[in-house]
N, C-alpha and C positions, 0 to 999 in steps of 0.2 A: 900572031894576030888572027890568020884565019881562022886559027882552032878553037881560038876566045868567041868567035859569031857562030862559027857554029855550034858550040855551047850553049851559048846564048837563046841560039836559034829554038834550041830544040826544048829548053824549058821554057820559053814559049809556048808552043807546041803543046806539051807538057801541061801548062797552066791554063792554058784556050781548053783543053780535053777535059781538064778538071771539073773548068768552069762550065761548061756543057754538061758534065755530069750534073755537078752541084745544081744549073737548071731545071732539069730534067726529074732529080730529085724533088726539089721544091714546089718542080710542075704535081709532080704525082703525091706529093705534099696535101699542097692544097688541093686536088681532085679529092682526097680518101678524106682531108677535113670538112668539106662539102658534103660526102657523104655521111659521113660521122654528123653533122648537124644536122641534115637532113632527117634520122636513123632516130637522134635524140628527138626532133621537134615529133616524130611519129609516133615514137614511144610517148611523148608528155602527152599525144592528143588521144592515143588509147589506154592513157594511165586515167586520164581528165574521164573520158569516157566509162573504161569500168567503173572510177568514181562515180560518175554519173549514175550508172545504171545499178550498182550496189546504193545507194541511195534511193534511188526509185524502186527496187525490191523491199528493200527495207521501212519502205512507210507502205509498198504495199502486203507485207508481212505484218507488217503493226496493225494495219484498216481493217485487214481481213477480217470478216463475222465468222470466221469459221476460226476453230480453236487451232494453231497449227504449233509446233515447237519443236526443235533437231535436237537429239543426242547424239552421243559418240556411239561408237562401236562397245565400248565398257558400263555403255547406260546414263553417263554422267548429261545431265542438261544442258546443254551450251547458249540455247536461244530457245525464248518462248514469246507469243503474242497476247495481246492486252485478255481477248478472249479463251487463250490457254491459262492464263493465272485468274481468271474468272472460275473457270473450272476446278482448278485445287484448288483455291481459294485460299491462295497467299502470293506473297505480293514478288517481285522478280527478286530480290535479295537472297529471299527464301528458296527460290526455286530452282534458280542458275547454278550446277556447281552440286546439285544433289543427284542422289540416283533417281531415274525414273520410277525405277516398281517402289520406291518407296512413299510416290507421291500419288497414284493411282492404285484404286482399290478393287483388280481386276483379273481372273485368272490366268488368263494369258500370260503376264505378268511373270507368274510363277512356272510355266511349265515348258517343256519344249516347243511350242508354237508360238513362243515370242517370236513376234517380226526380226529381233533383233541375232534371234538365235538361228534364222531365214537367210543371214544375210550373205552367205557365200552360195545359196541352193536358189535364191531369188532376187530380181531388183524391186519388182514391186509386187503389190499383193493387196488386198481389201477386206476388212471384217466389219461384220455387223454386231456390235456389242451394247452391252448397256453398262454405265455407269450413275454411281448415286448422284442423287438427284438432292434439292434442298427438300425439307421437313420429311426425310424418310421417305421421299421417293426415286422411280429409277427414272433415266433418261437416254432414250436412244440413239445410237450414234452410226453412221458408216465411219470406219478408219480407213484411212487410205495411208500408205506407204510407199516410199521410194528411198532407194539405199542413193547416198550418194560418198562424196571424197572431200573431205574439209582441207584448209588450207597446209595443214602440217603434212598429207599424205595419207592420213588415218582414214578409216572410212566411217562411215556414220549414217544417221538413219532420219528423213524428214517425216513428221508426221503431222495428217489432217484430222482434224472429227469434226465432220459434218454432224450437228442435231438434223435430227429426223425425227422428235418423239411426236410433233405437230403432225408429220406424213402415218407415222404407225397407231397415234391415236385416231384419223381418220379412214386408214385401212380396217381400222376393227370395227368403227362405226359401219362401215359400208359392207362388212361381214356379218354384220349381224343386223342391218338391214333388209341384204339378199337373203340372210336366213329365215329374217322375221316372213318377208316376200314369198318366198318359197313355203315355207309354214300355212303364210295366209293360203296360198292358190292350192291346198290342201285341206283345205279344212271347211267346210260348208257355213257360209254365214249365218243362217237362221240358228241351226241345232249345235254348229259348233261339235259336231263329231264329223268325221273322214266327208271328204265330198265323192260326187263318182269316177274325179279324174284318180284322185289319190287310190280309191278302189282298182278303178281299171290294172293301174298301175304297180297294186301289192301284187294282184290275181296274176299278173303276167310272168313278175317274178319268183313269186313260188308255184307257179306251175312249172317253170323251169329247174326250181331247184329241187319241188319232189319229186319230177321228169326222172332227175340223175339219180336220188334216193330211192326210187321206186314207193313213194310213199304216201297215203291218200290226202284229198283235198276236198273239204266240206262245204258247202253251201248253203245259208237256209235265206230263203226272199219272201219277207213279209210285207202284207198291202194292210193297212189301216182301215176297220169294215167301216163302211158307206160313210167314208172319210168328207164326201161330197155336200150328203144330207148336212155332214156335222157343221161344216164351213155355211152351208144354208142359212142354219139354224141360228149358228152363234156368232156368227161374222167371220171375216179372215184375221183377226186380231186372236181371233179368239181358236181358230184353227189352229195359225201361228204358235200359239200356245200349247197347244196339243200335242201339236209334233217338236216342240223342243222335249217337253215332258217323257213323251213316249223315246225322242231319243236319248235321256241321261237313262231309262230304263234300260232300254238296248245297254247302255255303255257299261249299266253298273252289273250286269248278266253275264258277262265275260269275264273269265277267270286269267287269262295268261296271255302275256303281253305281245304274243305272235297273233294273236285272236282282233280281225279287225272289225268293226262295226261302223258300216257309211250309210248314208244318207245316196241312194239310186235314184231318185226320182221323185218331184210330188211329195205322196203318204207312203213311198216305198221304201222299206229300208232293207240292205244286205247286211251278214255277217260271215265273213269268212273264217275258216275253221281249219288251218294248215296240220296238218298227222291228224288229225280228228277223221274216227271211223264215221260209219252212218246210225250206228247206237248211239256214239255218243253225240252226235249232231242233235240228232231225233233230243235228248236229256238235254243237250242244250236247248233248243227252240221249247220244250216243254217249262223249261225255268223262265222264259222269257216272258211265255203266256202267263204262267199262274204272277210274275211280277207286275203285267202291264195289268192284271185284274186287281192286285195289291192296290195298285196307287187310284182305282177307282174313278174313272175320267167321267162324271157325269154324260151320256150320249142319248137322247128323250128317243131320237128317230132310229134308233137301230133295232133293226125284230132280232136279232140275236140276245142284247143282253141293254141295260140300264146304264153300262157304263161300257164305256169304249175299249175293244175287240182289236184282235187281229188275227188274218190268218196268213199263215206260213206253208213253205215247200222247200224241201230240202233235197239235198243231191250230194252225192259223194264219187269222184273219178281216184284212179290212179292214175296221174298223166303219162302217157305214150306219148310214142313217137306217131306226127301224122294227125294229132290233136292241139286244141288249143283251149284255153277258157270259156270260150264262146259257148262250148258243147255246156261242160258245167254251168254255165246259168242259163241256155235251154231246158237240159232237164229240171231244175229247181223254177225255171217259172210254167215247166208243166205240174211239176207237182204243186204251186201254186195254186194251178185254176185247179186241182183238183181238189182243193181243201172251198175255195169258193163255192165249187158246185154242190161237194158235202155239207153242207151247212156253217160253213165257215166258222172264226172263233176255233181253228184246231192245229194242226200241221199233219201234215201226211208226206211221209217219203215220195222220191218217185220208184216206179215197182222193177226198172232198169237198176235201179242202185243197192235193191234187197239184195241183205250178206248171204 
């Protein structure tokens, strides 16, 4: 009998330890089921969530005004928005599922500077290209790029195109603007030949550049005779007149397009004569005379002649070093007064510049 209790005894024992396990299991049971619920509710509220927010890319991929659409890595189109099918101009059926170069007509397209052929050397990148536009014309775009990873693994390529052709048709107006701007503030409003800034301005640079060539630079400064009397006589409308006249003479007397003719001052006009010796300055200013006598300017008060005169001074430097232009239109508006004092109506060198 005692041997039967304590048998007894010990599966007991035995069945108590079990059932403590079996506890102990069921405790940590349901602790890792807790957690496992916990794990799921997390995951549904960041499944909810990317939902969420792949939803909100996706209308705002759709809204965008700007043309955007991703291929794969092999070019094939996988997504496009409302404004990239505006652009080929076919509808997402068409689009989705074809190759990219075959739906833009662009060379990049074709060469190794595809983005796409980029995409182990770069993530991202930006071109300025143009694409055709409707009735035969182009339209300007920035592209912009970023490689990214699609859901298979593959990698693939997002792409934007900003229009810009509104910014680059307003860049050129405002280029040619500044041009026309900078033109004007060159140009003499009455005569409409060279003003004195544009003069200053040629004479500094080729005194520079014949500096280096060692090469001569001509001068010839003519005053319009008793230009005063003539404004007297016939009014300033009628002066006005005079000196536009006399300047298309100036202009049409010049042979070669380095050859500038401005308007100095008043009734004074320059011409500069870049590689021009003092002979041939002299040949020039003499075609000048016998043309501004050609076109016969009626002038009643001048005691040189019936018809409106000029007299001339010419000059010729070779620029050195230590010199500036200044000196050249000193000596030419000595030689100036010296044609005045001569009886004017003539040109006379100055006698520093005899070859």
């Amino acid at each position: 009998m005692p041997d039967d209790t304590d048998l007894l005894q010990r599966q007991i024992l035995t069945l108590q330890e079990e059932k403590r396990q079996l506890q102990s299991a069921c405790a940590q049971l349901e602790k890792m089921q807790t957690i496992l619920e916990d794990a799921i509710c997390e995951g549904n509220a960041k499944l909810l969530q990317a939902e969420m927010t792949g939803m909100e890319l996706e209308q705002v991929f759709a809204a965008c005004t700007d043309a955007m659409w991703v291929v794969r890595e092999d070019g094939i189109v996988v997504r496009a928005n409302e404004a990239m099918l505006q652009i080929v101009g076919k509808p997402a059926a068409q689009l989705i599922g074809r190759e990219c170069s075959t739906l833009l007509d662009y060379f990049l397209c074709r060469g190794e500077e595809c983005p796409l052929k980029q995409l182990s050397s770069r993530d991202r990148a930006e071109y300025d290209i143009q694409l055709a536009g409707t009735a035969n014309t182009t339209e300007d775009f920035i592209l912009s790029t970023a490689a990214l990873t699609n859901l298979d693994g593959s990698r693939g390529l997002f792409c934007q195109f900003k229009n810009i052709t509104a910014r680059k048709v307003a860049e050129k107006e405002l280029a040619a603007a500044n041009e026309a701007l900078t033109r004007m503030s060159m140009i003499d409003g009455l005569t409409q030949i060279a003003n004195r800034r544009c003069f200053d301005e040629t004479l500094n640079k080729e005194w520079l550049r014949l500096k280096r060539n060692q090469l001569p630079l001509s001068l010839l400064m003519g005053d319009i005779d008793f230009f005063k009397k003539y404004n007297d006589h016939y009014g300033h409308q009628g002066g006005d007149e005079c000196l536009r006249q006399i300047a298309q003479v100036l202009a049409r007397s010049v042979m070669r397009p380095a050859d500038l003719v401005a308007r100095y001052g008043g009734e004074e006009f320059v011409v500069l004569l870049p590689e021009i010796d003092i002979q041939g300055a002299i040949c020039v200013g003499n075609r000048i005379l016998a043309a501004i006598e050609g076109v016969a300017i009626e002038h009643q008060l001048s005691t040189v002649s019936k018809t409106v005169t000029m007299s001339m001074g010419a000059a010729t430097l070779v620029p050195k070093a230590g010199q500036d232009g200044a000196g050249l239109i000193a000596l030419a508006d000595e030689a100036l007064y010296l044609s005045k004092n001569g009886g004017r109506n003539r040109i006379t060198l100055n006698p520093q510049c005899r070859p």
